[in-house]
Structure formats: structure tokens, C-alpha cells
N, C-alpha and C positions, 0 to 999 in steps of 0.2 A: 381830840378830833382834828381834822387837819381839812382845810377848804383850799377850794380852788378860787383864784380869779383871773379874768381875762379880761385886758382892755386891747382895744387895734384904736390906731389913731391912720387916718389916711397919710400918708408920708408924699405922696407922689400924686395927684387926681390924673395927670395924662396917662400916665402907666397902670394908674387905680392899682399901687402900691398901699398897705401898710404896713405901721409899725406896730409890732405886736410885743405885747408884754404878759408872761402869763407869773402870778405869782403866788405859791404855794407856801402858805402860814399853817404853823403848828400851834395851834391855839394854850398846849401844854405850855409851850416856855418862848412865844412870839417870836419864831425865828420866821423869815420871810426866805423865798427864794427868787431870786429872775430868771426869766428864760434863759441870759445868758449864764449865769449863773449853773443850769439845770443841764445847759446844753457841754459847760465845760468838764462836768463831772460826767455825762454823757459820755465823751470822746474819750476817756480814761479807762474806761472798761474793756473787757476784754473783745475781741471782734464777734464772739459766742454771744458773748450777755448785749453785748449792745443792737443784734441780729433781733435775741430774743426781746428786749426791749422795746424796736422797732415794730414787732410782728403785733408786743402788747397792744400800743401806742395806733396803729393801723386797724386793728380791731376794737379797738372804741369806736372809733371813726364811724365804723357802720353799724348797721340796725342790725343783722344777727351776728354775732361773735364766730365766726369760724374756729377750729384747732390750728395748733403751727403745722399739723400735720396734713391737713384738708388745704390749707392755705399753702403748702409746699407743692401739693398734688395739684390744685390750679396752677399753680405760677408753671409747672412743670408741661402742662395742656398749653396753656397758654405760648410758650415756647416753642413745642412743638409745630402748633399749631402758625405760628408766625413764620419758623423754616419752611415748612411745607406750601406756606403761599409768596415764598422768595423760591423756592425749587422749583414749583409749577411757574414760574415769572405773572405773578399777580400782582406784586411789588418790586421794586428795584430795590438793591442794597446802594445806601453810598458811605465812599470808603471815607473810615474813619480820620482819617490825614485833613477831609473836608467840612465835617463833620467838629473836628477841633477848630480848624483855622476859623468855622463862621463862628464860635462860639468865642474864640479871642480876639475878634475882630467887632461884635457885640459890645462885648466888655472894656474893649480899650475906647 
């Protein structure tokens, strides 16, 4: 049988940051996993499996389980739906060159 556990310790209170640890024991032969641990065998996979992993992973998340294929067909509305209120100018786009800079300018 194999359990989950999750602890978040706050890491940051002004930013309400935590740290989160999720670790996955195999109760057959006591292997334990970290997140980081989870996250680097993650990254190793192929861009397919780790696509379909994430869709798994996102559909926990919420209360009815969508298909990858119901869940492709929103994101696809959804898209749409986002150009066509940048075409009609209901929003502005900004360009991505700005977009990077405040995001490295964040981080440094």
C-alpha cells in the first residue's frame, strides 16, 4: 500500500510563502520519496509523459475529473476565447521583451 503525506511549513509570512514537502512511502519495503526527489524524476521524462502527468496531477486538484481530451478542448476555448478579446481590443497585449525584463528584475 503506498500513502501520501504532506507537510507546508510557512517559509516566508510577508510573502505567505511555504515550504512544502510531500512524501510518498511504499509501505512494502519503506522507500520514502521528497518532493524534490519526485520533482527530479519528473523532469526526466519524456515532454509527452510529463504533459500527461501534469494533466493527471491538475485533475486531482479539482472536484470532477475531466478527460485529457475535454481538458484539451477547454484550454483550446479558452485560447480562443482570449485572442478574440485582444482582436476586439478588450485587452492589450504586452510584449513579451517586458514581460521577461519585470520578471528578471522580480528575481534579482
Amino acid at each position: 500500500m503506498i500513502g501520501f503525506y504532506f507537510a507546508a511549513q510557512r517559509h516566508n509570512v510577508s510573502e505567505s510563502r511555504f515550504l512544502c514537502a510531500i512524501v510518498i512511502t511504499n509501505e512494502e519495503n519503506d522507500m520514502a520519496y521528497s518532493l524534490p526527489e519526485i520533482e527530479k524524476d519528473a523532469l526526466r521524462l519524456s515532454p509527452e509523459d510529463r504533459a500527461r502527468l501534469a494533466v493527471r496531477l491538475l485533475s486531482s486538484l479539482e472536484g470532477a475529473a475531466e478527460s485529457p481530451e475535454e481538458i484539451e478542448k477547454l484550454w483550446i476555448a479558452e485560447a480562443e476565447r482570449r485572442f478574440q478579446e485582444l482582436r476586439d481590443g478588450v485587452v492589450q497585449g504586452i510584449p513579451a521583451q517586458e514581460v521577461f525584463g519585470e520578471f528578471r528584475n522580480k528575481r534579482s
